[in-house]
N, C-alpha and C positions, 0 to 999 in steps of 0.2 A: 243248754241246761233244760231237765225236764219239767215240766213243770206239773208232772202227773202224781199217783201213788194213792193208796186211801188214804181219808182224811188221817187217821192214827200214823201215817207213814211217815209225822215228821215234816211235810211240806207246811208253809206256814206264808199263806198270802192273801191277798185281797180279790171278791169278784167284782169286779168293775165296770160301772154301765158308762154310756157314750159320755156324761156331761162327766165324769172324772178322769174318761182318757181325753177330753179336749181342755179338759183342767191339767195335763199331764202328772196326774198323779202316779201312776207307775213309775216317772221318772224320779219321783221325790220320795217314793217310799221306796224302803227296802223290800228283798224280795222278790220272788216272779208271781206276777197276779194273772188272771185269768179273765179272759170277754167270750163271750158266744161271736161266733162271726154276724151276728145280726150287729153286732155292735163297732164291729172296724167298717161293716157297709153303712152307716149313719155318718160316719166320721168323714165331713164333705170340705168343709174350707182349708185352706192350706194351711194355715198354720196350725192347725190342729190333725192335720194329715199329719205333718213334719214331728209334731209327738208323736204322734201313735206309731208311725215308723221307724224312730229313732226308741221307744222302747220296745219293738219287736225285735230291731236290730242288737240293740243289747241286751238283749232275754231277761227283759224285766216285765214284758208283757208274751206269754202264750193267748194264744187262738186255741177255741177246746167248744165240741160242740155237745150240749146236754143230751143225755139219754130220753128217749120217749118217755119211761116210765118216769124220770123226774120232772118231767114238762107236766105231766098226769099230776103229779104231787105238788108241784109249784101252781096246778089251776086251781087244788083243793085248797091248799090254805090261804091263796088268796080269796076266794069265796068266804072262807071262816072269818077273815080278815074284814073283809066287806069291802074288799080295794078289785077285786076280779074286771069288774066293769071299767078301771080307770088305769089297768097294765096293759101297755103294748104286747106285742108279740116275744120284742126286745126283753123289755122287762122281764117276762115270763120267761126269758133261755135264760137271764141275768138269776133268778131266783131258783131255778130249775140247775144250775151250775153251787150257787151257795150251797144249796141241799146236797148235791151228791157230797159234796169237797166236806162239809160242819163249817164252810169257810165264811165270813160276815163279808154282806155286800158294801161295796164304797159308792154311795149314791146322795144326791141330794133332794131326791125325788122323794117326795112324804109316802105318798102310796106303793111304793117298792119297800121303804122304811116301814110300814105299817107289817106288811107282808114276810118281811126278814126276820121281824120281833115274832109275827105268830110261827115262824117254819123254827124261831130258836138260835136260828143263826146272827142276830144283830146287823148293824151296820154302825159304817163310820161315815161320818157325813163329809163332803166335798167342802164346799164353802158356807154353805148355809148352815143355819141352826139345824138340829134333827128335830124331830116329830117325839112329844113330848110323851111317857110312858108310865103309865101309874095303875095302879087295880083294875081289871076289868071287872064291870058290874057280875055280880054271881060270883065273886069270887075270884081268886086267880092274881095273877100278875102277869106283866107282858113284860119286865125287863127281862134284859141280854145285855150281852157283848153291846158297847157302843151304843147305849142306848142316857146315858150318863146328860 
C-alpha cells in the first residue's frame, strides 16, 4: 500500500517520530503513517524493533525520506518557533515530512509540538499531555489540528 500522493490526494495519516513508533502507535491507529529513516535507525531495543517491524510489515508504517527543500523549511519555522536549537536532526526530517504531507506529527516531544503548531500542521500527542497553545504575544494564534 502506498503511502504517497499530495497532501489533497486523499492519503490521510500520521508523521510519526521514534517515541510513538516505540509507543507502537501505527499499530493502533488507523492508516499508513509515515518516519523519516532517521527514525526506524533510533528504534534500538527489541521490543520496540518488534513494533516497528510488524507495522512496516503490515503497511501501516512507510519509510519516506523528506526533501531538501522541506528540511530548509522545517529549519525556518523551527527558528520562528524558537525550538531550532532543541530539534535533532530526527526531529527536523520528522517536521520536514509533516510539511510536504499538511500531515500532523504524532509526538510527545514539546519542542517538535511547538514547531508543528508554527509550520500549521498540529500534532497528536503520544502519551503525554501536548504543549499547551493560546495567543502569541503581537497578535496571532498558534492552534491547529491537535493542538486541543
Amino acid at each position: 500500500m502506498e503511502a504517497g500522493g499530495d497532501p489533497s490526494g486523499g492519503w490521510r495519516g500520521l508523521i510519526v517520530d521514534t517515541g510513538a513508533v516505540m509507543a507502537g502507535l501505527p499499530l493502533r491507529l488507523p492508516g499508513v503513517h509515515l518516519a523519516p529513516p532517521s527514525v526506524v535507525g533510533e528504534v534500538r531495543d527489541r521490543e520496540s524493533r518488534r513494533l516497528l517491524e510488524e507495522a512496516i510489515a503490515y503497511g501501516r508504517l512507510a519509510v519516506e525520506e523528506p526533501r531538501g527543500a522541506s528540511l530548509e523549511e522545517a529549519r525556518r519555522v523551527a527558528a520562528r518557533a524558537g525550538v531550532l536549537g532543541r530539534l535533532s536532526r530526527t526531529d527536523l526530517e520528522v517536521l520536514a515530512l509533516a510539511i510536504e504531507r499538511g500531515a500532523p506529527v504524532a509526538t510527545d516531544d514539546y519542542a517538535l509540538q511547538l514547531a508543528a503548531v508554527e509550520a500549521g500542521v498540529g500534532f497528536v500527542r503520544v502519551r503525554y499531555r501536548g504543549v499547551r497553545v493560546g495567543p502569541r504575544r503581537g497578535g496571532g494564534s498558534r492552534g491547529g489540528p491537535g493542538t486541543s
